[in-house]
C-alpha atoms as a printed R data frame, in Angstrom:
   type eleno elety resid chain resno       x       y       z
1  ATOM     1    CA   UNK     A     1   2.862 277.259  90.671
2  ATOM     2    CA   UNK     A     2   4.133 274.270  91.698
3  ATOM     3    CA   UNK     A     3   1.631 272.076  93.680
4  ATOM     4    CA   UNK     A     4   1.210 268.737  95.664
5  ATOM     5    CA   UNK     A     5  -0.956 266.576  96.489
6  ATOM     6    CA   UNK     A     6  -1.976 264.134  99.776
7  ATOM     7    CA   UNK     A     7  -4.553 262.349  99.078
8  ATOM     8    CA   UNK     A     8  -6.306 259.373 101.192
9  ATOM     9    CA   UNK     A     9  -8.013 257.167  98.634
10 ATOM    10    CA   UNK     A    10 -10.680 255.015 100.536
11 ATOM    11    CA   UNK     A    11 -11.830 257.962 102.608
12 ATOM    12    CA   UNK     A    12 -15.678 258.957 101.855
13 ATOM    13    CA   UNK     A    13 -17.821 257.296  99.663
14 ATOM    14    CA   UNK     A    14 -17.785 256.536  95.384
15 ATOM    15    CA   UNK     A    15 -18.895 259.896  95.065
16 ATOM    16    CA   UNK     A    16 -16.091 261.306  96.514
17 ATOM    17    CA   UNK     A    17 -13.742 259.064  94.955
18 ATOM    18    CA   UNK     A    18 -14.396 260.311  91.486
19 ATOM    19    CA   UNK     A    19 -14.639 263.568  92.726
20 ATOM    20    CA   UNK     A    20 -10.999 262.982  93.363
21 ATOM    21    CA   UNK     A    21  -9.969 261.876  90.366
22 ATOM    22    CA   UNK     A    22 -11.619 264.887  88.317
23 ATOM    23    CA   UNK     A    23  -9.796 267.077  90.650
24 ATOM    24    CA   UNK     A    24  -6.625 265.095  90.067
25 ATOM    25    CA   UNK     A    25  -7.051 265.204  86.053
26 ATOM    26    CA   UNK     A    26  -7.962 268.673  85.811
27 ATOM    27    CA   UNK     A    27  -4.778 269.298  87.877
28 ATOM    28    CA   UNK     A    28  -2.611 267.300  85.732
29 ATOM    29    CA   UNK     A    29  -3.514 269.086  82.846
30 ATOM    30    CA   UNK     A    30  -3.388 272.970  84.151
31 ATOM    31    CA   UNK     A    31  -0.376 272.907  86.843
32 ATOM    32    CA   UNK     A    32   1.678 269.745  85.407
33 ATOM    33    CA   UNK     A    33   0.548 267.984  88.363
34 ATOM    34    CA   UNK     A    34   2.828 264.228  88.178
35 ATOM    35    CA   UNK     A    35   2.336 261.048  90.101
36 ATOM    36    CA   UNK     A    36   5.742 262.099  92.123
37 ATOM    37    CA   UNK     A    37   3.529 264.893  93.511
38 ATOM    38    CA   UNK     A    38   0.612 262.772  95.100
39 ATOM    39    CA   UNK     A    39   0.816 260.888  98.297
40 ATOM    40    CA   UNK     A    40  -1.927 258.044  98.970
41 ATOM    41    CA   UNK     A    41  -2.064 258.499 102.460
42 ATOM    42    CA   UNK     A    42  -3.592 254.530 102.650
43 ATOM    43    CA   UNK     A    43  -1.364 252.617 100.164
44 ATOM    44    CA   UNK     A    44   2.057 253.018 102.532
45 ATOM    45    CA   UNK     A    45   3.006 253.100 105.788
46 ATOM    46    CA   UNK     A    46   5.882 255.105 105.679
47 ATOM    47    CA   UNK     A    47   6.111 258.803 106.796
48 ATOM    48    CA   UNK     A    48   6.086 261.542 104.302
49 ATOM    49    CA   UNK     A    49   9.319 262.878 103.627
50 ATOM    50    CA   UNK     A    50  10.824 266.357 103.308
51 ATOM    51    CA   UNK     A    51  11.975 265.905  99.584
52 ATOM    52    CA   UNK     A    52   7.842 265.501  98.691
53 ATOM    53    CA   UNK     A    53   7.761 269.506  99.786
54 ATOM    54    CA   UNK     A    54  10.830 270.448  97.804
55 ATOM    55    CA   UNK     A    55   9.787 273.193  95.261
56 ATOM    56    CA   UNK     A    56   6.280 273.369  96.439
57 ATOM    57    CA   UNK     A    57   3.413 276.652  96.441
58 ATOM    58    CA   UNK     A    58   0.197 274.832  97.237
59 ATOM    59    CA   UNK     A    59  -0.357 271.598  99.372
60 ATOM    60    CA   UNK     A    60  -3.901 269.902  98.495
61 ATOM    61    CA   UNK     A    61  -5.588 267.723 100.889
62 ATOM    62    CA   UNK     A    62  -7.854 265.317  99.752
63 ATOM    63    CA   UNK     A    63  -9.597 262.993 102.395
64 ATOM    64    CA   UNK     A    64 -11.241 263.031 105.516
65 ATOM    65    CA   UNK     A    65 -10.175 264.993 108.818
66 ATOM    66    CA   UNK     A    66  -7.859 262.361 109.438
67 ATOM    67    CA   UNK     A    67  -5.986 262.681 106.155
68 ATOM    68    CA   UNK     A    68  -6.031 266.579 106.867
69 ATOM    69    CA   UNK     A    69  -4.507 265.609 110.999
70 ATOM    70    CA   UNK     A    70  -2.199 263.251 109.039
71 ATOM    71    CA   UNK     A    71  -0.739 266.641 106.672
72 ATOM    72    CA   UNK     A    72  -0.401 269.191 108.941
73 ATOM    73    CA   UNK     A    73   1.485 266.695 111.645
74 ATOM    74    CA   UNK     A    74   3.844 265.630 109.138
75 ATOM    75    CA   UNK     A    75   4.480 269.230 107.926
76 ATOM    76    CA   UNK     A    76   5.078 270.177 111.869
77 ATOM    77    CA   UNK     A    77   7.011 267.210 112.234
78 ATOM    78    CA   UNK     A    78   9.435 268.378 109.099
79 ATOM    79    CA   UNK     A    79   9.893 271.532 109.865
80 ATOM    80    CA   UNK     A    80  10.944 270.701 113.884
81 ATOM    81    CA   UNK     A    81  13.630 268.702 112.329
């Protein structure tokens, strides 16, 4: 299974910060998870890109219901192209 990851790194507080970042490692280590596969959300303004989906099962969302809005635009957005 082949997953991917959008995450949004300053939303919520510490807690849920590190609760990212277990997630993240645990994910790494059972599905292969690379860096390729995550998108920060916060640390670029460009547009996600229809490449990031190639070969993916699962889409994660980590953040806020912004960073959730954010996913599920883009994804409509892709696949109306």
């Amino acid at each position: 299974m082949r997953l991917k990851m959008i995450i949004n790194p300053v939303s919520g507080h510490v807690k849920a910060r590190s609760v990212v970042a277990e997630v993240t490692s645990r994910l790494t280590r059972k599905h292969a998870l690379r860096q390729a596969d995550i998108f920060y959300t916060s640390l670029t303004s460009r547009p996600l890109e229809k490449a990031f989906f190639d070969h993916c099962d699962v889409i994660i969302v980590a953040g806020g219901d912004g960073t959730l809005h954010y996913a599920v635009n883009s994804i409509k957005r892709l696949i109306s192209d």
